[in-house]
C-alpha positions in Angstrom: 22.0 -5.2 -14.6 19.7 -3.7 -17.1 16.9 -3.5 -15.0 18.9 -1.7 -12.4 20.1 0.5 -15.1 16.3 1.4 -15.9 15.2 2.0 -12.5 18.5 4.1 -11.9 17.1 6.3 -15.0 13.6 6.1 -14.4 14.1 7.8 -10.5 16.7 10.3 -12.0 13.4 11.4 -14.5 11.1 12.1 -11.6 13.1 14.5 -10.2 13.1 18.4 -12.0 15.2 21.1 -12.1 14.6 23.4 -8.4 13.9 26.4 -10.8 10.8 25.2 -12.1 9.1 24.3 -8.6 6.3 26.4 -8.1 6.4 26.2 -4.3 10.0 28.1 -3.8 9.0 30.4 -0.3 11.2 30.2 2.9 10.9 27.4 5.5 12.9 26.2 8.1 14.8 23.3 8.6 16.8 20.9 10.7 20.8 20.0 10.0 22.7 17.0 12.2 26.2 18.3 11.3 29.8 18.4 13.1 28.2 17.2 16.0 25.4 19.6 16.4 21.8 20.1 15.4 21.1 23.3 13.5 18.1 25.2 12.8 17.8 27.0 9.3 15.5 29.8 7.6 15.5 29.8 3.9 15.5 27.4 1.2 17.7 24.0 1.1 17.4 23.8 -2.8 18.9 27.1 -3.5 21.8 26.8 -1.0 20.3 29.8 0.9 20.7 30.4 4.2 19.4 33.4 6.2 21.7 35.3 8.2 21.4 36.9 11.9 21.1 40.5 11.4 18.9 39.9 9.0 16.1 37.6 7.6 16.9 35.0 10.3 15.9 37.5 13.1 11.9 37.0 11.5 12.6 33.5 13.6 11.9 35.4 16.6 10.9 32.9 18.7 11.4 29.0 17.7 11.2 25.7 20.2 13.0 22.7 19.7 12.1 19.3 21.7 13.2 16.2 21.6 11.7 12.6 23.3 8.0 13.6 21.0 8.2 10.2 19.8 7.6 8.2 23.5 5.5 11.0 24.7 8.3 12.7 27.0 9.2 15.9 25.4 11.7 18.0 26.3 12.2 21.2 25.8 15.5 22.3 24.2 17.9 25.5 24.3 18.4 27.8 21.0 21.6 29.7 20.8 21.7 32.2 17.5 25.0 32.1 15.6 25.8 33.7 12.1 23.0 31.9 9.9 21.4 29.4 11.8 20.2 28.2 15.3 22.3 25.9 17.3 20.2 23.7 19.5 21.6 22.2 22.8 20.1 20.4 25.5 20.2 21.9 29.1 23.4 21.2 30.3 24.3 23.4 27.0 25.8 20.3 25.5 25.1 20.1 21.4 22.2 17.5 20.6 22.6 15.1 18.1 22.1 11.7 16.2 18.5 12.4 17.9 14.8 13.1 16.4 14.4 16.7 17.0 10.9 18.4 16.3 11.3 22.5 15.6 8.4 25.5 15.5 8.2 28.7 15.1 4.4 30.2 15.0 5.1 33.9 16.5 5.8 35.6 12.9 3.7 38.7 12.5 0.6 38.5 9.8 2.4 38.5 6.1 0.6 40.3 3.1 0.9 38.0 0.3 -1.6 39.1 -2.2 1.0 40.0 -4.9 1.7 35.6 -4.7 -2.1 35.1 -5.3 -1.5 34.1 -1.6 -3.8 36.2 0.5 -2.9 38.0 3.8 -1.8 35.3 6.0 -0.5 34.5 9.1 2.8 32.0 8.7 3.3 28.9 11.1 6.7 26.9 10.5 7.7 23.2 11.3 10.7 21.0 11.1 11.6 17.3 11.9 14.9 15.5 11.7 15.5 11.9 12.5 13.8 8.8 12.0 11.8 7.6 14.7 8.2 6.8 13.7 5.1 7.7 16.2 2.0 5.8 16.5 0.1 8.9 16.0 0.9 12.2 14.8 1.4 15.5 16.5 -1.7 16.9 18.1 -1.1 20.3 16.5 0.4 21.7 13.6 1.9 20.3 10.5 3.8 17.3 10.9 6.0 15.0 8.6 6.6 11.6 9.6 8.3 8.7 8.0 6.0 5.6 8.3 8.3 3.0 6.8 11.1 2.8 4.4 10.8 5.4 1.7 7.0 6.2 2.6 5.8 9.0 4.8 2.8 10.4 6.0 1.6 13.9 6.6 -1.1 15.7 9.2 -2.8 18.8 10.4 -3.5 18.8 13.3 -3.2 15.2 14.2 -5.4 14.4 11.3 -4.3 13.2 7.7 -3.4 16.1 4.9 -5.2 14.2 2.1 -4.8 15.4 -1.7 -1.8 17.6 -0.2 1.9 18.3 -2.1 5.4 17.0 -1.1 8.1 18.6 -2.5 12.0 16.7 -2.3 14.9 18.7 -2.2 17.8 16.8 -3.1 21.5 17.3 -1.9 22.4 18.6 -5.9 19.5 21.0 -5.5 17.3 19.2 -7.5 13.6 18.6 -6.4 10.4 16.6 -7.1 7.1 17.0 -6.5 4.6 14.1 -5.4 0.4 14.2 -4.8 -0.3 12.6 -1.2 -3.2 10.3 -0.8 -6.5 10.2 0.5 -4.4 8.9 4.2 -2.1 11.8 3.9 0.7 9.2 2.5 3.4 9.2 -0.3 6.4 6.4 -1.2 9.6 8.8 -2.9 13.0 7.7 -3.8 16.1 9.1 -2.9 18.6 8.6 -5.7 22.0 10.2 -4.5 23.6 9.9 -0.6 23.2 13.0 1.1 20.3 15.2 2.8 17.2 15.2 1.6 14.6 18.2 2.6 11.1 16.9 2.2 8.8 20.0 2.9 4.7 20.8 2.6 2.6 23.5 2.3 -1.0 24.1 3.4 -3.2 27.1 3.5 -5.4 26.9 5.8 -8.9 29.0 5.5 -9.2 29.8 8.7 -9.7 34.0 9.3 -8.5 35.3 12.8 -6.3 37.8 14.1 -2.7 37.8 15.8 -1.3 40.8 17.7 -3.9 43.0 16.5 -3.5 42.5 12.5 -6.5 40.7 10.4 -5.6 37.5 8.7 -7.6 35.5 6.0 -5.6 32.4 6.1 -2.7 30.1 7.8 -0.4 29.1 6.3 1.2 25.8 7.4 5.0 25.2 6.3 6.6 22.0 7.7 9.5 20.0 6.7 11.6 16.6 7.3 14.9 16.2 7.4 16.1 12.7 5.8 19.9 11.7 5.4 20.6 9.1 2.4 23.6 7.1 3.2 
């Protein structure tokens, strides 16, 4: 009983108040609620949730798919409600209680210099569900959960080493872990509810999109994990 007492405590200490998380920006993620899957822009830990009309509308032009994990993906519908995206299947039937993968990479070229960031052009992804592939995602940023409590991230089909994953708890707390060399972290999840884990990577990569200059992408991807 002790023992369980100490590890109760010891997981409670790894987590930190969501205020002092260096990494708060926007990001989108993925919600299996009431039946539905629902697309987000904002930030889970702060209980904020963009709004048609308004900052939502900069998620101009997601894609949803389900079936990544045996190689048969399928593209799914987006319908725009008040402040998220509800995605449906093509018989416009809700989709849930399935492993969804969500993008959005057509946001214009983002001046960030006043966040030590650069001038950078933003690419967003978001995962729900549990099913584990044998490889990751050719392209992009990609969160997968690799066994129980462990995950692994990749760019590009290729392992983020050294990178940062940031928890968001369901009582808007959050922790922050170092990946490996393989991309990979283990992370507890002390409370039942949804868990947002999300990663950021700036890539140094200069280009141009729709005629604007860009010094850098920046990857944003998340994974959506429910604690029962």
């Amino acid at each position: 009983m002790k023992s369980a007492k100490l590890s109760s405590i010891i997981a409670l200490g790894l987590f930190t108040l969501v205020q002092s998380t260096a990494s708060q920006a926007h990001y989108i993620w993925l919600e299996q609620a009431d039946g539905q899957t629902k697309l987000y822009f904002g930030e889970y830990e702060g209980n904020l949730r963009e709004k048609t009309g308004g900052r939502l509308d900069t998620i101009a032009a997601p894609e949803a798919m389900v079936g990544v994990a045996n190689g048969k993906a399928t593209k799914l519908n987006l319908q725009r409600k008040e402040n998220y995206l509800a995605i449906e299947g093509a018989d416009n039937k809700p989709v849930v209680n399935q492993t969804v993968v969500a993008h959005e990479l057509t946001m214009k070229v983002k001046d960030l210099r006043k966040n030590n960031i650069g001038i950078v052009k933003p690419m967003y992804y978001a995962r729900i569900g549990a099913d584990a592939l044998t490889t990751a995602l050719p392209t992009g940023l990609d969160i997968q959960t690799t066994g129980d409590h462990k995950v692994r991230v990749s760019l590009d089909g290729k392992p983020l080493a050294k990178g940062k994953l940031h928890i968001y708890a369901p009582n808007q707390w959050a922790q922050e872990l170092d990946l490996n060399e393989a991309g990979e972290v283990n992370f507890v999840t002390p409370w039942s509810g949804l868990y947002v884990l999300e990663v950021v990577h700036l890539q140094p990569n200069k280009g141009e999109y729709q005629g604007e200059p860009y010094e850098a992408v920046r990857h944003v991807g998340s994974l959506s994990i429910t604690q029962k």
